[in-house]
mmCIF file as Biopython writes it, N, C-alpha, C and O atoms, coordinates in Angstrom:
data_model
#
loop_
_atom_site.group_PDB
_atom_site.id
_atom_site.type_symbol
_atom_site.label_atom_id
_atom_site.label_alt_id
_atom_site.label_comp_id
_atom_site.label_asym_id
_atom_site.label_entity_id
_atom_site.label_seq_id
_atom_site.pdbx_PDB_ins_code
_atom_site.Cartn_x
_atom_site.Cartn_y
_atom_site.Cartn_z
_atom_site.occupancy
_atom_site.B_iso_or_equiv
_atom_site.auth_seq_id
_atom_site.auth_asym_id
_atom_site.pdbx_PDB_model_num
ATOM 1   N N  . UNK A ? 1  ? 54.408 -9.685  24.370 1.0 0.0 1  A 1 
ATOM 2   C CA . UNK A ? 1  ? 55.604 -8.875  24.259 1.0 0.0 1  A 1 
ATOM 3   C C  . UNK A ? 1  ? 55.220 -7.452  24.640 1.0 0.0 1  A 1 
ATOM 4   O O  . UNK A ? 1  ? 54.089 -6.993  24.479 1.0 0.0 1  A 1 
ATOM 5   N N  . UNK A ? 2  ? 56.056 -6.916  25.060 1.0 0.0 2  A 1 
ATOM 6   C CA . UNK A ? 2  ? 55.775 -5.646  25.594 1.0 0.0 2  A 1 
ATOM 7   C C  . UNK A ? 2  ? 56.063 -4.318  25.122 1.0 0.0 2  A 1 
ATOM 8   O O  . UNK A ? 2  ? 57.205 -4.208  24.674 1.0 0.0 2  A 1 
ATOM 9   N N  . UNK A ? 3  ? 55.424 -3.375  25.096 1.0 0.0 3  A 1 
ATOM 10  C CA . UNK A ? 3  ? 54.771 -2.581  23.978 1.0 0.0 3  A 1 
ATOM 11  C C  . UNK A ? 3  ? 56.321 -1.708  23.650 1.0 0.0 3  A 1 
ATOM 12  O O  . UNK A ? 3  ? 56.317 -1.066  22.600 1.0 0.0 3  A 1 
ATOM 13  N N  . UNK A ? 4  ? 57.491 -1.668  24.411 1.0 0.0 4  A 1 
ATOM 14  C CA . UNK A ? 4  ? 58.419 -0.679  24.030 1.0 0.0 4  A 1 
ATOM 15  C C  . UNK A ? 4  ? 59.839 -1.662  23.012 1.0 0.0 4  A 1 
ATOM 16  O O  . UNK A ? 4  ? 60.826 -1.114  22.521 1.0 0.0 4  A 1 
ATOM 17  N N  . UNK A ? 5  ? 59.469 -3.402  22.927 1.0 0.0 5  A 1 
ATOM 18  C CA . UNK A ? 5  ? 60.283 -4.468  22.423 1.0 0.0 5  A 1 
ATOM 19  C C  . UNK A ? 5  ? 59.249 -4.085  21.068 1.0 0.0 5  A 1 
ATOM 20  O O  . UNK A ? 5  ? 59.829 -3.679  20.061 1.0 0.0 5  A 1 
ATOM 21  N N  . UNK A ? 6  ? 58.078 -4.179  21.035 1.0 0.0 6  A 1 
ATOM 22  C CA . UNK A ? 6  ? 57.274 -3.859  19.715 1.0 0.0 6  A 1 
ATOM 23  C C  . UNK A ? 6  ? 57.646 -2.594  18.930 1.0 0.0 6  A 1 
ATOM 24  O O  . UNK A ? 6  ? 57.623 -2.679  17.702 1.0 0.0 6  A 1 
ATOM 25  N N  . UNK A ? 7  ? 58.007 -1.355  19.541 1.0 0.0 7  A 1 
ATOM 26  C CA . UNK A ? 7  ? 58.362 -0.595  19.163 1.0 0.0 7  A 1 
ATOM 27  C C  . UNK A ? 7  ? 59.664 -0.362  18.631 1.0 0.0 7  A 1 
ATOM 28  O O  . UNK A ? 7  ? 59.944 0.453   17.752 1.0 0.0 7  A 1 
ATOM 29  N N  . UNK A ? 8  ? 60.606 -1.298  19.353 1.0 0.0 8  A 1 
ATOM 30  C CA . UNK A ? 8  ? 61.884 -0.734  19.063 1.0 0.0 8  A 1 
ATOM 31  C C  . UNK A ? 8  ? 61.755 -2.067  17.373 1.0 0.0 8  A 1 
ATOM 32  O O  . UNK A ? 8  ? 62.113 -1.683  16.259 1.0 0.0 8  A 1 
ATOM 33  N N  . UNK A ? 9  ? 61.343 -3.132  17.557 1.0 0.0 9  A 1 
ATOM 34  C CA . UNK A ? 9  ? 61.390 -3.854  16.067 1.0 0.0 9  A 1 
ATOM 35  C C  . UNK A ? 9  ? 60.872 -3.177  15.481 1.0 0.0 9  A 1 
ATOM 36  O O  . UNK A ? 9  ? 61.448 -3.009  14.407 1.0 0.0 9  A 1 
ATOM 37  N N  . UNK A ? 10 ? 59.625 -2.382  15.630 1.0 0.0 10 A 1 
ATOM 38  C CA . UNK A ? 10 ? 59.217 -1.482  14.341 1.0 0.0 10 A 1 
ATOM 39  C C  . UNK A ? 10 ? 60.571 -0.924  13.920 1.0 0.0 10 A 1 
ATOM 40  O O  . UNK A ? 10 ? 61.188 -1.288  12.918 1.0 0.0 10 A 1 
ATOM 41  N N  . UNK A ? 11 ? 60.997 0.070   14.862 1.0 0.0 11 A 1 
ATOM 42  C CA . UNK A ? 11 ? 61.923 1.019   14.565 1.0 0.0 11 A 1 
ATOM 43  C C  . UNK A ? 11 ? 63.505 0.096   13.520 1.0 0.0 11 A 1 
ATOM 44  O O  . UNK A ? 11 ? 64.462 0.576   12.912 1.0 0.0 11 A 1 
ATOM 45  N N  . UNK A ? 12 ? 63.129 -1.109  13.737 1.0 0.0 12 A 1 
ATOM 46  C CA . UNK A ? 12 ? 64.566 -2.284  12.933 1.0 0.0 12 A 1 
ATOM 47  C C  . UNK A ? 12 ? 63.912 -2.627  11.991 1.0 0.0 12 A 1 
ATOM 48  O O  . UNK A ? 12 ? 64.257 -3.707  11.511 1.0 0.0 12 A 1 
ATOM 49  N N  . UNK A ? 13 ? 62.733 -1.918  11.321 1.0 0.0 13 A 1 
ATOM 50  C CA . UNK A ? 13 ? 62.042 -2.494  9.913  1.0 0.0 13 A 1 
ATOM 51  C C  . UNK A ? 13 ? 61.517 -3.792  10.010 1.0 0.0 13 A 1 
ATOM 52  O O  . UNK A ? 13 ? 61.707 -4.723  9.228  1.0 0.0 13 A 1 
ATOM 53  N N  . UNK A ? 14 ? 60.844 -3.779  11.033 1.0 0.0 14 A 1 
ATOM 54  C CA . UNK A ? 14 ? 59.786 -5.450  11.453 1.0 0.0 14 A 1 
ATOM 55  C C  . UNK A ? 14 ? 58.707 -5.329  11.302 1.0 0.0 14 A 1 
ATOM 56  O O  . UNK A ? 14 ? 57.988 -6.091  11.947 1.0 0.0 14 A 1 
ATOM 57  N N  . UNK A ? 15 ? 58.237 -4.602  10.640 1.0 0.0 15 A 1 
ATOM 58  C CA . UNK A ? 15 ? 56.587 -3.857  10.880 1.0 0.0 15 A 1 
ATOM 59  C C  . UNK A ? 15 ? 55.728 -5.518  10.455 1.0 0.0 15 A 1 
ATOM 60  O O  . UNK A ? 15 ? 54.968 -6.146  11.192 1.0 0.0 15 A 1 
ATOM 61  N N  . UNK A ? 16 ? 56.101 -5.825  9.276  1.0 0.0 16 A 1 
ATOM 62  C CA . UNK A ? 16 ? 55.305 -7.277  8.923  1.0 0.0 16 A 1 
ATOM 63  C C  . UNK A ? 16 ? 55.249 -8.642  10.373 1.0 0.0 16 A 1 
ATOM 64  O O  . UNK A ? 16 ? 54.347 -9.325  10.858 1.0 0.0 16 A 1 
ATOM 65  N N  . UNK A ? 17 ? 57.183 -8.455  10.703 1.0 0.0 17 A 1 
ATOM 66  C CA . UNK A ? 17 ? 56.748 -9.678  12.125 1.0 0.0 17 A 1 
ATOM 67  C C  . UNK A ? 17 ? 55.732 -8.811  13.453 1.0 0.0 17 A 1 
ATOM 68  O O  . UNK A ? 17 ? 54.980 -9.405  14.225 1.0 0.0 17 A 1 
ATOM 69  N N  . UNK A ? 18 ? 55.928 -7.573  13.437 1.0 0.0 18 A 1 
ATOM 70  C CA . UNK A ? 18 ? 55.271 -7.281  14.714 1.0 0.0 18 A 1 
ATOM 71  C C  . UNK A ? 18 ? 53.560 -7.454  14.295 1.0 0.0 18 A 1 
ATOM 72  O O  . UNK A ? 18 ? 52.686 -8.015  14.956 1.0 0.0 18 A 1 
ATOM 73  N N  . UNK A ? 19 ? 53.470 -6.929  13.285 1.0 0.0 19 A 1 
ATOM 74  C CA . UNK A ? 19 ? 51.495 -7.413  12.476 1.0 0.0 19 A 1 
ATOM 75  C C  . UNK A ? 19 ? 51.624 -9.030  13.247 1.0 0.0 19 A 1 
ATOM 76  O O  . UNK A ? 19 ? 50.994 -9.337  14.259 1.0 0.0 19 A 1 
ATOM 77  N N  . UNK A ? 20 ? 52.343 -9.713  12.697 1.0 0.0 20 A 1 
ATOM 78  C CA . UNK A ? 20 ? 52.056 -11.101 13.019 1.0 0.0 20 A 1 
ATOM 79  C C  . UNK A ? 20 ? 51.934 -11.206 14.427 1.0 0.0 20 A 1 
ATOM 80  O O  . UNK A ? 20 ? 50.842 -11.541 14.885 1.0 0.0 20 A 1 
ATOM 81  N N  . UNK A ? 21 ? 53.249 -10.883 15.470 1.0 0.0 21 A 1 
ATOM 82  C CA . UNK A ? 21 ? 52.966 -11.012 16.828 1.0 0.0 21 A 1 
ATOM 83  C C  . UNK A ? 21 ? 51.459 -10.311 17.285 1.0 0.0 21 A 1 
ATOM 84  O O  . UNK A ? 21 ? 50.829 -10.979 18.105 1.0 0.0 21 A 1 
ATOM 85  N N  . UNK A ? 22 ? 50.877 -9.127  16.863 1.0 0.0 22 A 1 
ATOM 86  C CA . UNK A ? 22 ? 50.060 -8.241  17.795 1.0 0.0 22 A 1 
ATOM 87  C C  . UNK A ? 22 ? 48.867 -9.016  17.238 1.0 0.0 22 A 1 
ATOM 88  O O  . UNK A ? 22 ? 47.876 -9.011  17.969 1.0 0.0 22 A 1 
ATOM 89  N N  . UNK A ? 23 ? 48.753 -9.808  15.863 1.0 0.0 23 A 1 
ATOM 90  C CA . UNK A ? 23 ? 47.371 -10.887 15.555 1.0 0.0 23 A 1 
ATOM 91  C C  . UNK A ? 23 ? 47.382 -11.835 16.194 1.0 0.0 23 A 1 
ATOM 92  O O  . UNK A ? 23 ? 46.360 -12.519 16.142 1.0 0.0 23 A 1 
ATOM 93  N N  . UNK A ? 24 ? 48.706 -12.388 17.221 1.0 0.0 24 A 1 
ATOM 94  C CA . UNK A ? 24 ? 48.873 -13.793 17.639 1.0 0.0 24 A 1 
ATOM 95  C C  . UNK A ? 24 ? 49.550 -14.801 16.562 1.0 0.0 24 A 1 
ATOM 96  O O  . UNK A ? 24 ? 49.711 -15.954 16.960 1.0 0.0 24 A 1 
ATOM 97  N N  . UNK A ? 25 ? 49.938 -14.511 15.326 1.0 0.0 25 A 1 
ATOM 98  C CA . UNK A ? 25 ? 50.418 -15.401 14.616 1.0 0.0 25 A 1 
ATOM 99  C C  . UNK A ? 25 ? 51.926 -15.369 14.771 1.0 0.0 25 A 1 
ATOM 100 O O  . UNK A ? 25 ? 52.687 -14.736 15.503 1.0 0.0 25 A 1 
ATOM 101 N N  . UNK A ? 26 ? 52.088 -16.282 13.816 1.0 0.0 26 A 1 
ATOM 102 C CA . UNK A ? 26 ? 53.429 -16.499 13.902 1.0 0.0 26 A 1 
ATOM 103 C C  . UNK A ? 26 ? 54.440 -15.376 13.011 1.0 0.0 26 A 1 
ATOM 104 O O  . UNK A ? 26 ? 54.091 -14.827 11.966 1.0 0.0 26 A 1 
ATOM 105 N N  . UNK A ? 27 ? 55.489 -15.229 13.556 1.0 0.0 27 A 1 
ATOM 106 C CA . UNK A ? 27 ? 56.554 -14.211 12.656 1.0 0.0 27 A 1 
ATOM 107 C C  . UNK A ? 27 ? 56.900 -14.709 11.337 1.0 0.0 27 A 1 
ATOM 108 O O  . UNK A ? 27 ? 56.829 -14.083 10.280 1.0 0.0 27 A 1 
ATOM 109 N N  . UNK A ? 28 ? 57.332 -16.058 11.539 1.0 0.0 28 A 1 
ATOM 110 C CA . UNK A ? 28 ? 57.865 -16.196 9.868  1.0 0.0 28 A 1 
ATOM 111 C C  . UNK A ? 28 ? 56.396 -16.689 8.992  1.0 0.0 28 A 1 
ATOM 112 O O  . UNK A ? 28 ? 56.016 -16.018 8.033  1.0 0.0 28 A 1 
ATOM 113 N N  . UNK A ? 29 ? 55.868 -17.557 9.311  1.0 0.0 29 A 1 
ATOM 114 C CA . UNK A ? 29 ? 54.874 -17.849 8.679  1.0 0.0 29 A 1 
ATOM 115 C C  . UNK A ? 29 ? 53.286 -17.536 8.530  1.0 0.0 29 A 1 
ATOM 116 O O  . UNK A ? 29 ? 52.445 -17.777 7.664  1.0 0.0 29 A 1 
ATOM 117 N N  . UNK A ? 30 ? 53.280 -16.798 9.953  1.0 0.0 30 A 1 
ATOM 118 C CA . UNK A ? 30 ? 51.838 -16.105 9.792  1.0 0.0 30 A 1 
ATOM 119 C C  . UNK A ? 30 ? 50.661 -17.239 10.082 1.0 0.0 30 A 1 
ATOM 120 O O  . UNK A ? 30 ? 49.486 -16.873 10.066 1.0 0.0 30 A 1 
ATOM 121 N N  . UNK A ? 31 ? 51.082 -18.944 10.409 1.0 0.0 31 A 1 
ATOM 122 C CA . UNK A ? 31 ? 50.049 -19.355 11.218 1.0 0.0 31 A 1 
ATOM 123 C C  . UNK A ? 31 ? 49.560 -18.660 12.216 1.0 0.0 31 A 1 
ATOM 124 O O  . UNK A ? 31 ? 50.037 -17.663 12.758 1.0 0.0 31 A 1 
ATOM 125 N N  . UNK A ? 32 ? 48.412 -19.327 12.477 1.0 0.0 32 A 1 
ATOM 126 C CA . UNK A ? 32 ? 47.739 -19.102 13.436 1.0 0.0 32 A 1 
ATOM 127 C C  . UNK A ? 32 ? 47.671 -20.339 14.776 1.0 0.0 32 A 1 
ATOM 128 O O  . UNK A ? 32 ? 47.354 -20.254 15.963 1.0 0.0 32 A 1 
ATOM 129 N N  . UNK A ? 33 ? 47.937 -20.991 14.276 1.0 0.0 33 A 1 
ATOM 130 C CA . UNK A ? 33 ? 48.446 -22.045 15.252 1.0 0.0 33 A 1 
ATOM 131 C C  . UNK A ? 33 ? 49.012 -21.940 16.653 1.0 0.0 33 A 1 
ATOM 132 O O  . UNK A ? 33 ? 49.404 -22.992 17.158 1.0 0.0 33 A 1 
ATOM 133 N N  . UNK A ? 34 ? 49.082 -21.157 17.142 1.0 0.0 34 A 1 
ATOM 134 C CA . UNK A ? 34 ? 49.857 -20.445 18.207 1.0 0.0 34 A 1 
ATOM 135 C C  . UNK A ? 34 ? 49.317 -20.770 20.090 1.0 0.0 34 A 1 
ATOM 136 O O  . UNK A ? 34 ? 49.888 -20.441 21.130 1.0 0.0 34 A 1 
ATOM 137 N N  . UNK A ? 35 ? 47.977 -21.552 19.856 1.0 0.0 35 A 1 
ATOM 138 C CA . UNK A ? 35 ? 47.744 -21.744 21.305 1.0 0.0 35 A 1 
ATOM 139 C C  . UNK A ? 35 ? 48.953 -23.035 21.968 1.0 0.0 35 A 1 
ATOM 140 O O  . UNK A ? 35 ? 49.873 -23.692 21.482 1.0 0.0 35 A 1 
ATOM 141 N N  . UNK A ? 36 ? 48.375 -22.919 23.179 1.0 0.0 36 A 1 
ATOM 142 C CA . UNK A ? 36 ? 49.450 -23.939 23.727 1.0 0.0 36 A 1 
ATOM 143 C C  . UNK A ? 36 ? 49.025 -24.965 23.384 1.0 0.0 36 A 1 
ATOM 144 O O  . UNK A ? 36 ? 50.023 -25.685 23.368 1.0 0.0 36 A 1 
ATOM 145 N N  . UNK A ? 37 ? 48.003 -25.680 23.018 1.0 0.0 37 A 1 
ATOM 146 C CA . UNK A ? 37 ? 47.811 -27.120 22.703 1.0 0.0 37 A 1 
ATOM 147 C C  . UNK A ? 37 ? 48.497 -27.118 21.306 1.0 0.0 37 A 1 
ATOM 148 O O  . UNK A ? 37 ? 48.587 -28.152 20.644 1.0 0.0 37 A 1 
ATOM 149 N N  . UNK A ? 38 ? 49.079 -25.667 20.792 1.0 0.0 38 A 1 
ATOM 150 C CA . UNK A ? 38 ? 49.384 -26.404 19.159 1.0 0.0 38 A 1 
ATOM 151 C C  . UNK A ? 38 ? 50.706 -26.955 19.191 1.0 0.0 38 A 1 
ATOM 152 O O  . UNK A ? 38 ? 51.317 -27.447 18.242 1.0 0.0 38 A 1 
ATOM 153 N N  . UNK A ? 39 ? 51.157 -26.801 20.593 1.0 0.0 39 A 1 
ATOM 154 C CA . UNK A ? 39 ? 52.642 -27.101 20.543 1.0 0.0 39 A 1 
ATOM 155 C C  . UNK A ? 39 ? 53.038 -28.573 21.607 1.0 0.0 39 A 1 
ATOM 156 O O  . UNK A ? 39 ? 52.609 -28.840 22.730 1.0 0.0 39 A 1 
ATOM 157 N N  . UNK A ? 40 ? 54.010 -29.332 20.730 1.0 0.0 40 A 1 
ATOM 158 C CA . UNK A ? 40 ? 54.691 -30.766 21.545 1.0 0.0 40 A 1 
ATOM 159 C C  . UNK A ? 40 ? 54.709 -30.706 22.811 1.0 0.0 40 A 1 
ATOM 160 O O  . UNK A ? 40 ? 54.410 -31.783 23.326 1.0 0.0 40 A 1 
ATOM 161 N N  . UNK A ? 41 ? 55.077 -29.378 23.967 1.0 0.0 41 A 1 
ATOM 162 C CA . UNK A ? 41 ? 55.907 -29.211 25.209 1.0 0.0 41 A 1 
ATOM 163 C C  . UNK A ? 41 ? 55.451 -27.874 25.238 1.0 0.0 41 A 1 
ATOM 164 O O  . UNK A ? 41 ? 55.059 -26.963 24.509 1.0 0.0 41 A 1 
ATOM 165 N N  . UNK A ? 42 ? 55.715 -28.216 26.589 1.0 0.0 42 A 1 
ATOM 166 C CA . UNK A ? 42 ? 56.121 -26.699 27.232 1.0 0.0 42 A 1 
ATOM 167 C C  . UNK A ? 42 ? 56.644 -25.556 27.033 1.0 0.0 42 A 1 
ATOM 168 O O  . UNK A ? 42 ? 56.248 -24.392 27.097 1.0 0.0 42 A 1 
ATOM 169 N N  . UNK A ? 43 ? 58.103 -26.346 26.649 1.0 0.0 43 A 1 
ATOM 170 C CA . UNK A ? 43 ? 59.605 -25.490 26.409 1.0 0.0 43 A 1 
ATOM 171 C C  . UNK A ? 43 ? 58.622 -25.083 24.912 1.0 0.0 43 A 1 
ATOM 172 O O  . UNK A ? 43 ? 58.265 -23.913 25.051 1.0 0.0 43 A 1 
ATOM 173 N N  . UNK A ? 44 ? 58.016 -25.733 23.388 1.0 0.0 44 A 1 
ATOM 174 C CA . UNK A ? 44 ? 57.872 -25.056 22.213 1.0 0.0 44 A 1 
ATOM 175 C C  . UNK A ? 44 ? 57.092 -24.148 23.034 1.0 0.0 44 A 1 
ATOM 176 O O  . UNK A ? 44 ? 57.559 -23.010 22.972 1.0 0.0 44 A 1 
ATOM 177 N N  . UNK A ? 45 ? 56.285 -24.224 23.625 1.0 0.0 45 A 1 
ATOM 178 C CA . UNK A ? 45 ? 54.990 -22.844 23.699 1.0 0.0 45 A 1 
ATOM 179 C C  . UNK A ? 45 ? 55.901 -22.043 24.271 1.0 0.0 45 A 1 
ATOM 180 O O  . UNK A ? 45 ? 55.637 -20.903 23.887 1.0 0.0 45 A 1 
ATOM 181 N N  . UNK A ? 46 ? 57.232 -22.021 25.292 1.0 0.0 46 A 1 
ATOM 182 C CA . UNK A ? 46 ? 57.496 -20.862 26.094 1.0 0.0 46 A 1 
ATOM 183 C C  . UNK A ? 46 ? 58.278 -20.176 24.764 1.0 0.0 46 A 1 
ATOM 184 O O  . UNK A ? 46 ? 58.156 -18.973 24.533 1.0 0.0 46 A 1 
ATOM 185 N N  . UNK A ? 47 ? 59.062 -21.030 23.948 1.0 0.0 47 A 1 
ATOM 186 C CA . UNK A ? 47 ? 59.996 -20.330 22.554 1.0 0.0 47 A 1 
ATOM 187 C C  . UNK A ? 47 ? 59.377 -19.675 22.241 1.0 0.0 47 A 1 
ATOM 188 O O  . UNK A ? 47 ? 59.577 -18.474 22.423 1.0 0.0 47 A 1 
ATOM 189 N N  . UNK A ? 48 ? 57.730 -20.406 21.266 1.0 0.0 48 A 1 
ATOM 190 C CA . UNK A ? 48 ? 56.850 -19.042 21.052 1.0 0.0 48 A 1 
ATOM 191 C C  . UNK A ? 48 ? 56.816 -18.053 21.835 1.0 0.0 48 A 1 
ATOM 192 O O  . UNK A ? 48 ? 57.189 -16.944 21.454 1.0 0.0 48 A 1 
ATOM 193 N N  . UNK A ? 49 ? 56.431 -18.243 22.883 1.0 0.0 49 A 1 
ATOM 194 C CA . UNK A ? 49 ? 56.134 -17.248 23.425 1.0 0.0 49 A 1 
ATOM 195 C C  . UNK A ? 49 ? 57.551 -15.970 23.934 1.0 0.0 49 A 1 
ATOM 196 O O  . UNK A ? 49 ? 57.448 -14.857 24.451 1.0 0.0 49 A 1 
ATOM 197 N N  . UNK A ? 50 ? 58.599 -16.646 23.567 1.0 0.0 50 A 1 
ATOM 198 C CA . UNK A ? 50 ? 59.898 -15.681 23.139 1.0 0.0 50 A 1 
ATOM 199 C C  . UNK A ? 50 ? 60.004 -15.337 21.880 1.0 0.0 50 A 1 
ATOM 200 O O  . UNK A ? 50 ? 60.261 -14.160 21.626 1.0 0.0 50 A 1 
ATOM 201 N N  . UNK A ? 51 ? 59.861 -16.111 21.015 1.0 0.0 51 A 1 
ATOM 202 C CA . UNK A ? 51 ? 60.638 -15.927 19.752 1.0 0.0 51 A 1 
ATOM 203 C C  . UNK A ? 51 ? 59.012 -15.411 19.021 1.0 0.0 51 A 1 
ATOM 204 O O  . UNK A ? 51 ? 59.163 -14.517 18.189 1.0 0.0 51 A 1 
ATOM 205 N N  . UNK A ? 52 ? 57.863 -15.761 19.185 1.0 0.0 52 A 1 
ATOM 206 C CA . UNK A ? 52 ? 56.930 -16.124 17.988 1.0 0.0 52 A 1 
ATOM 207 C C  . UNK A ? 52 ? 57.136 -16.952 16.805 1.0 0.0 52 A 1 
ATOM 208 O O  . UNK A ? 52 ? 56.708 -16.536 15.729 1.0 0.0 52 A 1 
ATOM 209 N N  . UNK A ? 53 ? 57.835 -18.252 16.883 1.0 0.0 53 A 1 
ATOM 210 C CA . UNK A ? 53 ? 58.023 -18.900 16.087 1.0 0.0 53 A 1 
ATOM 211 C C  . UNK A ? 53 ? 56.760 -20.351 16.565 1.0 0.0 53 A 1 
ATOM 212 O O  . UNK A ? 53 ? 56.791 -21.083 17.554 1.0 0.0 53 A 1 
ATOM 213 N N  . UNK A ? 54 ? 55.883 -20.322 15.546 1.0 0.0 54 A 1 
ATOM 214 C CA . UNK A ? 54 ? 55.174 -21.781 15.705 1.0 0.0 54 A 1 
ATOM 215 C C  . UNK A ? 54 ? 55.938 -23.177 15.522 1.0 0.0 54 A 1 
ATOM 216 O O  . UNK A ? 54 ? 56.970 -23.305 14.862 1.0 0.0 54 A 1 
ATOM 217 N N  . UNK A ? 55 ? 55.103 -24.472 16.384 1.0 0.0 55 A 1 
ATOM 218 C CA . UNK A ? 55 ? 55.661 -25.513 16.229 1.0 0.0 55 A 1 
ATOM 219 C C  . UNK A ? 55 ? 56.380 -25.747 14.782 1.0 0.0 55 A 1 
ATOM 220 O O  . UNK A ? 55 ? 57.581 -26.019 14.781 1.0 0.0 55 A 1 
ATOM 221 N N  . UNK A ? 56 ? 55.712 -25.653 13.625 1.0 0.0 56 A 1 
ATOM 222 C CA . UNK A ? 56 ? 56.066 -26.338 12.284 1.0 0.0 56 A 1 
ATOM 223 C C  . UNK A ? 56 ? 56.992 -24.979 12.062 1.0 0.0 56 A 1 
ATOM 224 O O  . UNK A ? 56 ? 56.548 -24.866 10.920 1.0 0.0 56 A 1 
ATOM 225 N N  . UNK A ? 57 ? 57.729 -24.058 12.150 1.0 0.0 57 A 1 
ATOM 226 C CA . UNK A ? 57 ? 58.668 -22.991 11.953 1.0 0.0 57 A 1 
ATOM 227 C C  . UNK A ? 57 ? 59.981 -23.837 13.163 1.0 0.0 57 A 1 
ATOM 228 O O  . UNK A ? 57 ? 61.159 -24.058 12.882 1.0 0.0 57 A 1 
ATOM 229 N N  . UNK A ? 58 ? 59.408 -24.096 14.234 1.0 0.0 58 A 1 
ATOM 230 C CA . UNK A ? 58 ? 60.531 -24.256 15.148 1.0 0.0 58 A 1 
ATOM 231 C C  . UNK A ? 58 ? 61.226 -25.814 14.520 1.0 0.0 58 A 1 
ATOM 232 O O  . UNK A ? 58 ? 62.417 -25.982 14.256 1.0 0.0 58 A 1 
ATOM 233 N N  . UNK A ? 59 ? 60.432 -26.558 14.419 1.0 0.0 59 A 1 
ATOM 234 C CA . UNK A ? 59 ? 60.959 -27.854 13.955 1.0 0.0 59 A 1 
ATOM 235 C C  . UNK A ? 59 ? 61.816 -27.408 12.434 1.0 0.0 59 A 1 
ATOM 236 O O  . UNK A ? 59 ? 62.800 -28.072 12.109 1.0 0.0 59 A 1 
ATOM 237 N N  . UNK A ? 60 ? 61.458 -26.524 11.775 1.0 0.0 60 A 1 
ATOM 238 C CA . UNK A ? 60 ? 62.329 -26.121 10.594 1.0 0.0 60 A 1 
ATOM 239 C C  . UNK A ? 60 ? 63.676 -25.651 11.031 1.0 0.0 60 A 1 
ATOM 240 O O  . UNK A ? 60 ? 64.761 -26.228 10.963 1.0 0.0 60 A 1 
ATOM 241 N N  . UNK A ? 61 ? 63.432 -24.740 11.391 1.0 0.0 61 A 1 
ATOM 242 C CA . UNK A ? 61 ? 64.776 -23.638 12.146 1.0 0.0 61 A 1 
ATOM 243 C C  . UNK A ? 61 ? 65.196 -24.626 13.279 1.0 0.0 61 A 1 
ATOM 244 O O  . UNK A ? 61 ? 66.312 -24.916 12.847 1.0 0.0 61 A 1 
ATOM 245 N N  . UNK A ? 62 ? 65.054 -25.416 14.554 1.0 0.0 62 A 1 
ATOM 246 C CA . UNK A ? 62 ? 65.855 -25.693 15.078 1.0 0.0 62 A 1 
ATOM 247 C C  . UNK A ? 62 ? 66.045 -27.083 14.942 1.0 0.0 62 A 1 
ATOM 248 O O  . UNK A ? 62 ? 65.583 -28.018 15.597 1.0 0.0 62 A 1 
ATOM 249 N N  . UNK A ? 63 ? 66.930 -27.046 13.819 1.0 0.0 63 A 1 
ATOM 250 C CA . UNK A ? 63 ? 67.384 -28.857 13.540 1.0 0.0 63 A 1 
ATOM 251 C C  . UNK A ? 63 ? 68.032 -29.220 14.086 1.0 0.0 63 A 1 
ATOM 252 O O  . UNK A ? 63 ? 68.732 -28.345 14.596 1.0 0.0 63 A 1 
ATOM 253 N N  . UNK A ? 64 ? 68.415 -30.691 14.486 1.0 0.0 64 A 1 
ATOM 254 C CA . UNK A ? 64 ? 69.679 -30.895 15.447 1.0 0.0 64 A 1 
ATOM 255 C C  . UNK A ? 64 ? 70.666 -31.662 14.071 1.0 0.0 64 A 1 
ATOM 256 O O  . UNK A ? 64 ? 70.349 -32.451 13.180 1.0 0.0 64 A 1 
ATOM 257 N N  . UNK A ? 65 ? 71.821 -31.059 14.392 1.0 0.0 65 A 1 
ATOM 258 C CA . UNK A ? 65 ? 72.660 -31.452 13.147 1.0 0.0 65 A 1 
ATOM 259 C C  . UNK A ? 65 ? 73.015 -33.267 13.629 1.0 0.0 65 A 1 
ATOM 260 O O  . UNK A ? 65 ? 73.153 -33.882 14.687 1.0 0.0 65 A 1 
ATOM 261 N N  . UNK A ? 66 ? 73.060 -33.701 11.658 1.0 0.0 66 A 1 
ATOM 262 C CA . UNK A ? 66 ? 73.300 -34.794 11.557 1.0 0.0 66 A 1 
ATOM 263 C C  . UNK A ? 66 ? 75.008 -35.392 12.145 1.0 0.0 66 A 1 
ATOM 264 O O  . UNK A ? 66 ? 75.803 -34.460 12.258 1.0 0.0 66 A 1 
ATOM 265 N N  . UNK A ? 67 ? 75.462 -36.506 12.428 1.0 0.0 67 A 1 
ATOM 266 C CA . UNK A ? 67 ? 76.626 -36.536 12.717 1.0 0.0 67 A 1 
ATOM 267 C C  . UNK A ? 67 ? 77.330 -37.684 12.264 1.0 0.0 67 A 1 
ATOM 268 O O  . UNK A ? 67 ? 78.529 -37.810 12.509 1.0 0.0 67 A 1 
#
């Protein structure tokens, strides 16, 4: 992520998710899990690599609703 998107979340009271992004971990949970082999696909590593959300965060947060 690039250093003026880091800055402006500081500036939105993110200071704890940006620690996590600038260690490589994850935002909500703070794994470390984060290389591309830790993830199912492609598409999870590119999310991380948008969102900083690890595999076991993304499978939480993006459920597909029951029907």
């Amino acid at each position: 992520m690039n250093k003026s998107k880091l800055e402006l979340l500081r500036a939105l009271g993110f200071d704890n998710e940006v620690e996590n992004i600038e260690a490589g971990k994850c935002v909500f949970c703070g794994s470390t899990k984060t290389s591309a082999e830790d993830f199912r696909d492609f598409m999870s590593y590119h999310e991380f690599q948008i969102s900083g959300i690890c595999q076991e965060c993304q499978d939480e947060t993006f459920v597909e609703p029951e029907e």
